[in-house]
MDAnalysis code that builds the backbone (N, CA, C; Angstrom):
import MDAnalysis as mda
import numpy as np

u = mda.Universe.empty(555, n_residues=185, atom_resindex=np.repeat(np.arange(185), 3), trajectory=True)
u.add_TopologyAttr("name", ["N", "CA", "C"] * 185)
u.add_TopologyAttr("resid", np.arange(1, 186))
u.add_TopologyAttr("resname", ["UNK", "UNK", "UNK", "UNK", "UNK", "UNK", "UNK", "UNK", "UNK", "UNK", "UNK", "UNK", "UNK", "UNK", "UNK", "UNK", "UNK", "UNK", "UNK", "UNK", "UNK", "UNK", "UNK", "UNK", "UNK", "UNK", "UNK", "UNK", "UNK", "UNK", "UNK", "UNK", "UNK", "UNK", "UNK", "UNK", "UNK", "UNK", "UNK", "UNK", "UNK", "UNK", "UNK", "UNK", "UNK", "UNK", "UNK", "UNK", "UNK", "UNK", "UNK", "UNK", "UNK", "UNK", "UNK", "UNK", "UNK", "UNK", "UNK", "UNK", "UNK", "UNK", "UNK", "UNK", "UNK", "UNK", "UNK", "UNK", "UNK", "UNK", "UNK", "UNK", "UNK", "UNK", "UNK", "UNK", "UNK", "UNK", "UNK", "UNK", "UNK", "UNK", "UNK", "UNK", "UNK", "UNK", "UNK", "UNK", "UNK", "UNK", "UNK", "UNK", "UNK", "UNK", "UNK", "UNK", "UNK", "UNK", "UNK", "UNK", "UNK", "UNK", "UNK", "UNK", "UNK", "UNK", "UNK", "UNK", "UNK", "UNK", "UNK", "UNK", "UNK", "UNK", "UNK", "UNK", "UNK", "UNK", "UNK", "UNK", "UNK", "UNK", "UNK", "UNK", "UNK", "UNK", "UNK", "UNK", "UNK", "UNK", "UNK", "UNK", "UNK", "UNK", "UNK", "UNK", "UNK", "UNK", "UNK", "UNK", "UNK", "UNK", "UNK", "UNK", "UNK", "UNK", "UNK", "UNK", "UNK", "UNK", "UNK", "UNK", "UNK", "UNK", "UNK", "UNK", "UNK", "UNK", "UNK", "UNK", "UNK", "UNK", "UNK", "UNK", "UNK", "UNK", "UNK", "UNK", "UNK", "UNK", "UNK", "UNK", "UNK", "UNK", "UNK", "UNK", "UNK", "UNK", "UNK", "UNK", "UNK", "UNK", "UNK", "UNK", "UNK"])
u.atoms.positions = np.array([
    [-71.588, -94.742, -49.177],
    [-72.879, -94.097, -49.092],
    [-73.099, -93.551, -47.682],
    [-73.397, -92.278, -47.928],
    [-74.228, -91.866, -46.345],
    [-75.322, -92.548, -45.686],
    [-75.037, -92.753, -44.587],
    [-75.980, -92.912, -43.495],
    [-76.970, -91.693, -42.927],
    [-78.301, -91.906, -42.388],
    [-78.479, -90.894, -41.478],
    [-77.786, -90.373, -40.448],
    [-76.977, -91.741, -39.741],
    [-76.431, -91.048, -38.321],
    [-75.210, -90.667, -38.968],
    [-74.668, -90.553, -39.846],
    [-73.269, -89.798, -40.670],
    [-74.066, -88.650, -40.640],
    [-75.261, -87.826, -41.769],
    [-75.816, -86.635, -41.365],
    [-76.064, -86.134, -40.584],
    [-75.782, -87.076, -39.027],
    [-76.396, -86.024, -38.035],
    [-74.900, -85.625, -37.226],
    [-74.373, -86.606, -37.299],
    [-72.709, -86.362, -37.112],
    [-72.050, -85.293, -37.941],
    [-72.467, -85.264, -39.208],
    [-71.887, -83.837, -40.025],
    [-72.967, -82.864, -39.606],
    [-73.850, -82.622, -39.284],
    [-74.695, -81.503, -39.041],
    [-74.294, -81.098, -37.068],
    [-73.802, -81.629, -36.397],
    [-73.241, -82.114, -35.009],
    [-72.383, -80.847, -35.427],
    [-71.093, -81.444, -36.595],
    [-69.871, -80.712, -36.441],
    [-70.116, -79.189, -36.788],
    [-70.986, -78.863, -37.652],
    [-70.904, -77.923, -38.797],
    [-72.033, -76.949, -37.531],
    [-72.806, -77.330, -36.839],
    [-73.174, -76.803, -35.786],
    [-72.348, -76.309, -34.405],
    [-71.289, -76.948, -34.035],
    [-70.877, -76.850, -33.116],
    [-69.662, -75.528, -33.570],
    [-69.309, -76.074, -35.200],
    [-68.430, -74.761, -35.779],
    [-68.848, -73.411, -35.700],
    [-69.806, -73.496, -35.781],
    [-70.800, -72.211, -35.844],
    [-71.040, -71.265, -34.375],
    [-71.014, -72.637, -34.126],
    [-71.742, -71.895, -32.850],
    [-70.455, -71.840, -31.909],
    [-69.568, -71.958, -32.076],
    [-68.317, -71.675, -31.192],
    [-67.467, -70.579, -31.882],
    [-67.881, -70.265, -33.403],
    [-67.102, -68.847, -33.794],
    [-68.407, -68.071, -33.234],
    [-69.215, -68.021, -33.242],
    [-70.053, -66.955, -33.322],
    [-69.799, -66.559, -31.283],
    [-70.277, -67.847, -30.643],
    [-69.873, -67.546, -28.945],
    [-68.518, -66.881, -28.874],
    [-67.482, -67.413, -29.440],
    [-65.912, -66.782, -29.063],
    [-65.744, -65.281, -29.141],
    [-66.583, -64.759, -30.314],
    [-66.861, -63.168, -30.568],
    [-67.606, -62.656, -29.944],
    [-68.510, -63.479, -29.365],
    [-69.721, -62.807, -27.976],
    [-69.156, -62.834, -27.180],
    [-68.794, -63.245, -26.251],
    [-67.952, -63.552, -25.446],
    [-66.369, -62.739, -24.946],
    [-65.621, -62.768, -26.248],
    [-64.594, -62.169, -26.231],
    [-64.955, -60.514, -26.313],
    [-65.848, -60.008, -26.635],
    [-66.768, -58.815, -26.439],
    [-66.996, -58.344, -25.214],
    [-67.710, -59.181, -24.268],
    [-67.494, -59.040, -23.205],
    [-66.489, -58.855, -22.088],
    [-65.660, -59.985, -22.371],
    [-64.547, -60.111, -21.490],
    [-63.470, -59.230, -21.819],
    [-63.328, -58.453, -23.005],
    [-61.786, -57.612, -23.300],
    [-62.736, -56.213, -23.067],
    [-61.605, -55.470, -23.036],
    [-61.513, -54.481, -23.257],
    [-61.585, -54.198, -24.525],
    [-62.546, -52.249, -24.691],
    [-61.851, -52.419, -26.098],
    [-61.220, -52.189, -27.263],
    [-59.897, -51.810, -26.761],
    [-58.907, -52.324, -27.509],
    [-58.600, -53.478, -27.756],
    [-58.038, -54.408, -26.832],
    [-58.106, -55.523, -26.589],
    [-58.878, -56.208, -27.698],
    [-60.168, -55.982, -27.837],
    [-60.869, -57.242, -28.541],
    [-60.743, -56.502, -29.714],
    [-60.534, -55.163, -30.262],
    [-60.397, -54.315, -31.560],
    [-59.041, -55.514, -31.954],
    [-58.217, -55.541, -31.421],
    [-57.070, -56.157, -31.445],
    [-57.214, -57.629, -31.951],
    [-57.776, -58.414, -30.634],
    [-57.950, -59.988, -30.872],
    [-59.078, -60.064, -32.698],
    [-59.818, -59.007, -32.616],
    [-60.897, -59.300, -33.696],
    [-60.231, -59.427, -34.912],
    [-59.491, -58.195, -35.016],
    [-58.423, -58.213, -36.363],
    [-57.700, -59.529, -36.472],
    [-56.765, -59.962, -35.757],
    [-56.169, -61.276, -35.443],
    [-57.136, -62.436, -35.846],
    [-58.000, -62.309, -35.576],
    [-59.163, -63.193, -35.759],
    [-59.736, -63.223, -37.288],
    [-60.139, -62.295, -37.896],
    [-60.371, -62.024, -39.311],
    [-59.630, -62.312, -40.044],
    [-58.117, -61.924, -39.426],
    [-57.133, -62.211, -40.387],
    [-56.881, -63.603, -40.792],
    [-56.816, -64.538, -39.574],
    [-57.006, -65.779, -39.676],
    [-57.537, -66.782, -40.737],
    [-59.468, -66.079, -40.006],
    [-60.444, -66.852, -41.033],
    [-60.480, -66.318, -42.468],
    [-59.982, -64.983, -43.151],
    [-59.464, -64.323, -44.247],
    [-58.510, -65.621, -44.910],
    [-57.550, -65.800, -44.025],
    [-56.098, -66.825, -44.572],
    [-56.657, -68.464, -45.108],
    [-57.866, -68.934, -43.759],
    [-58.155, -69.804, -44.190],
    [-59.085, -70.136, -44.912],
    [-60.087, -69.127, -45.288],
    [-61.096, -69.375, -46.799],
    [-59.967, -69.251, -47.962],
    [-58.630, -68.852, -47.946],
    [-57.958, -69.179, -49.130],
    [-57.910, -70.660, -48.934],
    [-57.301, -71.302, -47.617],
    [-56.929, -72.238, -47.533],
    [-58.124, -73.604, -47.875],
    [-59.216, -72.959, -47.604],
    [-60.394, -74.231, -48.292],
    [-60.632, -74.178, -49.656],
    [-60.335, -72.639, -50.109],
    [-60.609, -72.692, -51.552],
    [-59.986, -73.619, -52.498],
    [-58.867, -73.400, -52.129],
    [-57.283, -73.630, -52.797],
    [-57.212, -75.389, -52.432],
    [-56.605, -75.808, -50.804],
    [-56.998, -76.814, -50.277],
    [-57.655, -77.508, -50.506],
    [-58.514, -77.416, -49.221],
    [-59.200, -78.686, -49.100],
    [-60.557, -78.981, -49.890],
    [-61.144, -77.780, -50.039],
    [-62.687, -78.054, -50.951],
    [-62.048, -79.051, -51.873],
    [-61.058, -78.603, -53.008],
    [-60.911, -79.457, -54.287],
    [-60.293, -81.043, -54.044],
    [-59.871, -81.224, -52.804],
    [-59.247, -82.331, -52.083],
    [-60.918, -83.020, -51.628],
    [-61.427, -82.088, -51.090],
    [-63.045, -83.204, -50.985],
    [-63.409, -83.331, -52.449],
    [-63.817, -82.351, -53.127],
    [-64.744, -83.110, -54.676],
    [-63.907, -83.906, -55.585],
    [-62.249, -83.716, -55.573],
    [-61.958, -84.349, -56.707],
    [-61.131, -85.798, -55.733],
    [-61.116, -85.767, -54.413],
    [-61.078, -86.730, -53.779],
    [-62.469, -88.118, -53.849],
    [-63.281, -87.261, -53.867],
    [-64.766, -87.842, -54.004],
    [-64.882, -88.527, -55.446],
    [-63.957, -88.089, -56.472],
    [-64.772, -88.116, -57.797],
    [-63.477, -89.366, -58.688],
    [-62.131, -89.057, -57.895],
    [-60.995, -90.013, -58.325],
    [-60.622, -90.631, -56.855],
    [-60.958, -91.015, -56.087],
    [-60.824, -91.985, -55.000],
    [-59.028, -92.700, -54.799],
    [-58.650, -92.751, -56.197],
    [-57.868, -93.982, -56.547],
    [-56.422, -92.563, -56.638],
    [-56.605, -91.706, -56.933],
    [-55.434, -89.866, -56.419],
    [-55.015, -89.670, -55.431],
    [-56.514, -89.918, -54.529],
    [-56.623, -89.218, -53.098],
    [-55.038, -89.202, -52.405],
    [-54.270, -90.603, -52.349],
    [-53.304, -90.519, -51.267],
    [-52.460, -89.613, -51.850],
    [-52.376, -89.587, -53.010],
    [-51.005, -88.484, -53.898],
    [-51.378, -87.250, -53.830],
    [-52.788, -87.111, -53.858],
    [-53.045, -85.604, -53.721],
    [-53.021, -85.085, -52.425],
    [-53.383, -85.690, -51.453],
    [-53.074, -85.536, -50.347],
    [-51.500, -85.415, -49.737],
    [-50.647, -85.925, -50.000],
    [-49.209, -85.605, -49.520],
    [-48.601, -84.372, -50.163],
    [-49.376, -84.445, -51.840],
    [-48.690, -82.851, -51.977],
    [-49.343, -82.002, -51.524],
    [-50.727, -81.747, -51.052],
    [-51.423, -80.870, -49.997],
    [-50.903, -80.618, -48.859],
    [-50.267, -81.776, -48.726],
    [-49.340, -81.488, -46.743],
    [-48.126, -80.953, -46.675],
    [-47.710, -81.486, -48.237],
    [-46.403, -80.889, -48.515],
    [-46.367, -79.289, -48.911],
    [-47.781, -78.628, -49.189],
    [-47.849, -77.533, -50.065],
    [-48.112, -76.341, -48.527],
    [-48.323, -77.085, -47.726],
    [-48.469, -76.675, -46.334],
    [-46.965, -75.797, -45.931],
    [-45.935, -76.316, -46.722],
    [-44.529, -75.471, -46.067],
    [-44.859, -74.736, -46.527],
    [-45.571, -73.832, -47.802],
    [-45.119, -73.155, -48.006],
    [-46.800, -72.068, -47.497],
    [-48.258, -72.976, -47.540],
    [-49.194, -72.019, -47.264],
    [-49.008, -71.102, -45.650],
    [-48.288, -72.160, -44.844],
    [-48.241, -71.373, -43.153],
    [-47.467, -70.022, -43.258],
    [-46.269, -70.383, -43.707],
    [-45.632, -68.875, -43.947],
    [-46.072, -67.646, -44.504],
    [-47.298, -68.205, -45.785],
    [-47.556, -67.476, -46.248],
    [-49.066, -66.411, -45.587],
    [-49.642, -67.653, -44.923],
    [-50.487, -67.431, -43.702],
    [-50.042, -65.797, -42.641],
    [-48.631, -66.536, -41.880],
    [-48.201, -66.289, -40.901],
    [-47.996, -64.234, -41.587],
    [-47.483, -64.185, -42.862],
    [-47.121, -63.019, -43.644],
    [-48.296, -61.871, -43.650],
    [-49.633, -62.777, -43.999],
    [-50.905, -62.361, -44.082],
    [-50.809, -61.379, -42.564],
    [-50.870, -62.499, -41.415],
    [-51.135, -61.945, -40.046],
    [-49.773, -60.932, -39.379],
    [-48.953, -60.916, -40.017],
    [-48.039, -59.710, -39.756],
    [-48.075, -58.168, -40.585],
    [-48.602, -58.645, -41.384],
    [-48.950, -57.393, -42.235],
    [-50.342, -56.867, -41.603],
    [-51.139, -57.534, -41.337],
    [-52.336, -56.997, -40.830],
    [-51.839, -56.795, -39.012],
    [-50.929, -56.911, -38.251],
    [-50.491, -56.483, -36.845],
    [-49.626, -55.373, -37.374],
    [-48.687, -55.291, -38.088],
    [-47.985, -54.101, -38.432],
    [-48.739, -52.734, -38.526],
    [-50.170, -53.056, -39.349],
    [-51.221, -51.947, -39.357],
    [-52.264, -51.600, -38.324],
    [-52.005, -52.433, -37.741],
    [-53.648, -52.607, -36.942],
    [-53.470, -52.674, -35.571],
    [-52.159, -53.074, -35.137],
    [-51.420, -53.516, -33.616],
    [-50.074, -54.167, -33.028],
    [-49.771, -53.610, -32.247],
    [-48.096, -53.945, -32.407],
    [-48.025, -54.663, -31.268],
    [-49.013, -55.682, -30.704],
    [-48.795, -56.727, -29.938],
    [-48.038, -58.125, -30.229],
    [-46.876, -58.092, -29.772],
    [-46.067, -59.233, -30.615],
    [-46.557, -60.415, -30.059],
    [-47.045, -60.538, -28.579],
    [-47.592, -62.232, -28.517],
    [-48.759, -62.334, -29.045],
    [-49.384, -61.405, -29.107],
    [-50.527, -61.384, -29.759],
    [-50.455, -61.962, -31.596],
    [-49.534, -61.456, -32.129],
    [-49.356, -61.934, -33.566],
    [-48.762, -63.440, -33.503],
    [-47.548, -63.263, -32.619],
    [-46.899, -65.271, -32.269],
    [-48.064, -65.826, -32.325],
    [-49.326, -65.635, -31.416],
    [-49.765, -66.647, -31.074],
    [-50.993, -66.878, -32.156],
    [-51.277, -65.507, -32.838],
    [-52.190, -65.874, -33.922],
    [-51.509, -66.569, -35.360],
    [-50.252, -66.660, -35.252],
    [-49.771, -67.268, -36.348],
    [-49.184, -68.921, -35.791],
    [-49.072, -69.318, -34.527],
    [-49.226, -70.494, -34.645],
    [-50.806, -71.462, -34.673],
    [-51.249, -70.085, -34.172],
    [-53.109, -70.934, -34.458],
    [-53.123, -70.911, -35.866],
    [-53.119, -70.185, -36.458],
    [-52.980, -70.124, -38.053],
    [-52.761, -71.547, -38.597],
    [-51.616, -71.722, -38.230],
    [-50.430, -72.989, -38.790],
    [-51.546, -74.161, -38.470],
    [-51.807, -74.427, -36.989],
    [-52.657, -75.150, -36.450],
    [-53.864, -75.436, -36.887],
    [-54.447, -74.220, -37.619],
    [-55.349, -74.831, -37.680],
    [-55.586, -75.205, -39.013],
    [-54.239, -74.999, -39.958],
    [-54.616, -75.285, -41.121],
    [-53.784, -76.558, -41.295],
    [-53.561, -77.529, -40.458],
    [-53.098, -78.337, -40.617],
    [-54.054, -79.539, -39.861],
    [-55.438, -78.779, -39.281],
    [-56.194, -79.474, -38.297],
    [-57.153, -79.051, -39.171],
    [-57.353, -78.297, -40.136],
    [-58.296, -78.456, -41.010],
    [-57.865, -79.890, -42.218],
    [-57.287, -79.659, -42.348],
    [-56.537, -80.860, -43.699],
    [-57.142, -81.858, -43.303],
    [-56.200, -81.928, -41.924],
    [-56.502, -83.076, -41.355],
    [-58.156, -84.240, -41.282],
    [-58.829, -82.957, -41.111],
    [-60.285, -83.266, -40.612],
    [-61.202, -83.426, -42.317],
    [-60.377, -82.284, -43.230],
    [-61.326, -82.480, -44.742],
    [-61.237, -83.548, -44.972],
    [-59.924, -84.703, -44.550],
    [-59.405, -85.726, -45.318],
    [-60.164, -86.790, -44.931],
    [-60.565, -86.816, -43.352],
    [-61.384, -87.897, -42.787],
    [-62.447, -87.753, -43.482],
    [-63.186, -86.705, -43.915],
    [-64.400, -86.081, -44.713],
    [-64.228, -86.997, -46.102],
    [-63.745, -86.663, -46.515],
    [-62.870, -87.310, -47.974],
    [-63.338, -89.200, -48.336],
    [-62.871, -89.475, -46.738],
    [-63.064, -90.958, -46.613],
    [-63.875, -91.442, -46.401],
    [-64.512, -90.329, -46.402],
    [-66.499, -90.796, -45.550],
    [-66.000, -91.415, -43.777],
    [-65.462, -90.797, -43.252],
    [-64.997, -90.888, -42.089],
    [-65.293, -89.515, -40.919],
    [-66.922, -90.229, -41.866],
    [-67.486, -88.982, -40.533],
    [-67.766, -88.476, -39.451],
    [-68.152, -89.911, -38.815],
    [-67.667, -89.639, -37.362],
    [-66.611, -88.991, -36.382],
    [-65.155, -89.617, -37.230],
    [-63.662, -89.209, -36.933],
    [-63.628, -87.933, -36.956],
    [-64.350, -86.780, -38.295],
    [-64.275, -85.605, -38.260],
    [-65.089, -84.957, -38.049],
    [-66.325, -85.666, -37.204],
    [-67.132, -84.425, -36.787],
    [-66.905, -84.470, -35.290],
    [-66.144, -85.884, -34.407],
    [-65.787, -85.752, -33.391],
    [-64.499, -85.003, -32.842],
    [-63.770, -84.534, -33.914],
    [-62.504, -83.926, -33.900],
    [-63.228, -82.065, -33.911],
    [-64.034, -81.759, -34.519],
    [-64.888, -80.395, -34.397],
    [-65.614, -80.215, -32.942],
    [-66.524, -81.303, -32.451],
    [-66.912, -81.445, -31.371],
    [-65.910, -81.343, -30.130],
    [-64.578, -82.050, -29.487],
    [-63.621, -81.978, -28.792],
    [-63.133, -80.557, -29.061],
    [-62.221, -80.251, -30.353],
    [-62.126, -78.521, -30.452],
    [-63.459, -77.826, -29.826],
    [-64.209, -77.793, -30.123],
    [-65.354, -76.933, -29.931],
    [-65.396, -76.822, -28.252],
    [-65.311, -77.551, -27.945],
    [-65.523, -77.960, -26.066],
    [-64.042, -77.390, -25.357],
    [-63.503, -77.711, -26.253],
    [-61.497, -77.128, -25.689],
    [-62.308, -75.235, -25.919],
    [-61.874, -74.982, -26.839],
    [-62.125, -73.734, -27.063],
    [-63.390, -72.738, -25.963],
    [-64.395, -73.795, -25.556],
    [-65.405, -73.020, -25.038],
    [-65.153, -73.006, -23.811],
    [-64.645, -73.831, -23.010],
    [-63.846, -74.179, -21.889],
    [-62.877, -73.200, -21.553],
    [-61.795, -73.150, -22.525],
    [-60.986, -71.871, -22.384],
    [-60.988, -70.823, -21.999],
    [-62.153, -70.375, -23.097],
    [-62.722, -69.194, -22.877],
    [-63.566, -68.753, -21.513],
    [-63.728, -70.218, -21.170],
    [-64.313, -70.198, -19.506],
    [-63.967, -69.887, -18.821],
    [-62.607, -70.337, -18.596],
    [-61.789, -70.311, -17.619],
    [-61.368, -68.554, -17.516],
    [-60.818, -68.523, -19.054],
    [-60.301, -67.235, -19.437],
    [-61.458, -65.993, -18.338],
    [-62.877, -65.877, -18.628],
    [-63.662, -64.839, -18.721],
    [-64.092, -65.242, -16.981],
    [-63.794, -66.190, -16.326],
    [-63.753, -66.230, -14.805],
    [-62.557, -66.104, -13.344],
    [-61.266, -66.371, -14.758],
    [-59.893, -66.224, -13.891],
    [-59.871, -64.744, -14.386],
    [-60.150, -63.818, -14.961],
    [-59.555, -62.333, -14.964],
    [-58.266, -62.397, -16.174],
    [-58.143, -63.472, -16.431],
    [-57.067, -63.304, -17.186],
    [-57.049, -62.784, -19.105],
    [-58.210, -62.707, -18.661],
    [-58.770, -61.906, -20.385],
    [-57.333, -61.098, -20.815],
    [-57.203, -61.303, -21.993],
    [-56.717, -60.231, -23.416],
    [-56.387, -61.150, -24.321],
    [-56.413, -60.510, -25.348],
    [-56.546, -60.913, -27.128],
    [-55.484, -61.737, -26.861],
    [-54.320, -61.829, -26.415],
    [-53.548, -62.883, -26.887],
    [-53.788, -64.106, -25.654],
    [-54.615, -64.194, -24.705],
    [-55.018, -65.643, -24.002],
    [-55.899, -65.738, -24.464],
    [-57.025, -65.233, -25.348],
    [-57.700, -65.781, -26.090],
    [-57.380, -66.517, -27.114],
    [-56.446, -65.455, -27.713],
    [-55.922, -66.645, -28.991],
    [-55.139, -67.782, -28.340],
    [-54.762, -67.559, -27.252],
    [-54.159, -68.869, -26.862],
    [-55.049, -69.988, -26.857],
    [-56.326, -69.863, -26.312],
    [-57.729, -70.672, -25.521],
    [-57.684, -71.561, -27.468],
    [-57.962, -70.526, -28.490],
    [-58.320, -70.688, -29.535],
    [-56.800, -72.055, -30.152],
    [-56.149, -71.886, -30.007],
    [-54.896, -72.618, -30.083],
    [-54.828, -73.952, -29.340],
    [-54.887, -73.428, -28.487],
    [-55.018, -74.499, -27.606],
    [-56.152, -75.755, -28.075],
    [-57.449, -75.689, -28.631],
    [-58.484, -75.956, -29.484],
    [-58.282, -76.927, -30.523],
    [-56.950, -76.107, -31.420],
    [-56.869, -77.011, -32.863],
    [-55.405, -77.998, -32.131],
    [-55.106, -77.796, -31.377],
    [-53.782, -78.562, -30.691],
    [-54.893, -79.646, -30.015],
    [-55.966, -79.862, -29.815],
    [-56.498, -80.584, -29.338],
    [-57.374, -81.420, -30.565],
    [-57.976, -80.446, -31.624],
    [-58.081, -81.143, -32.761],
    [-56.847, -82.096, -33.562],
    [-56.167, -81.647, -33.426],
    [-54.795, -82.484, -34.178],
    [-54.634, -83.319, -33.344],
    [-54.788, -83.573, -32.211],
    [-54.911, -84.958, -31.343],
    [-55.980, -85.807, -31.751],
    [-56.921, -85.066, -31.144],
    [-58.054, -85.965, -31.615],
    [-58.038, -86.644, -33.010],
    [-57.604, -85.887, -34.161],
    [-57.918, -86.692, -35.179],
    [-56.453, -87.929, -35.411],
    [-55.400, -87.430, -34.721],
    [-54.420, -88.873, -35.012],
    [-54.941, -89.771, -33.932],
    [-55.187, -89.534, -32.924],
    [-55.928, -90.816, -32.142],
    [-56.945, -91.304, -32.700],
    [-57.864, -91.271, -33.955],
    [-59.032, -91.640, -34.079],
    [-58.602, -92.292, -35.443],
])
């Protein structure tokens, strides 16, 4: 059963999500050029494009039918991690087809296809704590990303070192810090 301070811990995360896609696009607005951010934005769409398949498909049905058969969860879960060889590639395909059309920055695509990978393996990660009613674990794993990422971008938009692909790095750098956070926790 939920707690209040579980709701304010999921309303914590689901706030801090928000409000760190919406800053990263303000922000990255500012600081690129623009091409540059025409560039990073696409990269960026393409992404969150890849991963509303990946909640559809994923993890949503891993929370309700996790929620509803409790006694699945671990089996459904390993073939979810296992089904992962084949969603990143298919991810990574998404974000080359959309750089082939849109921009021929190759670190720029590397680095949006290992955030890709990253973060759909730092999403899993985090639905699953969700799953367990282990809400704290995953709204503190959103919170740490959220602070990596905004930080980044700090550094990024005061060292001069702005363009679409150290952003996507900042952004990478983020779920590499989420995937920590949630095996330490």
């Amino acid at each position: 059963m939920s707690s209040k301070r579980d709701r304010v811990w999921a309303l914590a995360d689901q706030g801090m999500q928000s409000a760190t896609n919406f800053a990263t696009m303000v922000l990255a607005a500012r600081a690129l050029d623009v091409q540059s951010f025409a560039h990073f934005s696409l990269a960026y769409l393409a992404v969150l494009f890849a991963l509303s398949f990946h909640r559809t498909w994923v993890t949503q049905p891993m929370n309700v039918l996790g929620a509803q058969r409790p006694d699945e969860l671990p089996a459904r879960a390993r073939a979810l991690w296992r089904a992962h060889a084949m969603l990143i590639p298919a991810g990574g395909v998404l974000c080359a087809a959309v750089a082939m059309f849109a921009f021929r920055d190759l670190w720029l695509l590397l680095a949006t296809v290992i955030y890709l990978a990253l973060y759909f393996l730092q999403e899993m990660q985090r639905r699953y704590a969700y799953t367990l009613f282990r809400i704290r674990e995953a709204s503190l794993t959103s919170l740490v990303m959220g602070g990596v990422q905004l930080g980044g971008m700090a550094v990024l938009m005061f060292s001069g070192w702005s363009s679409g692909t150290n952003w996507m790095l900042a952004l990478l750098l983020a779920q590499i810090a989420g995937l920590a956070t949630g095996l330490l926790l």
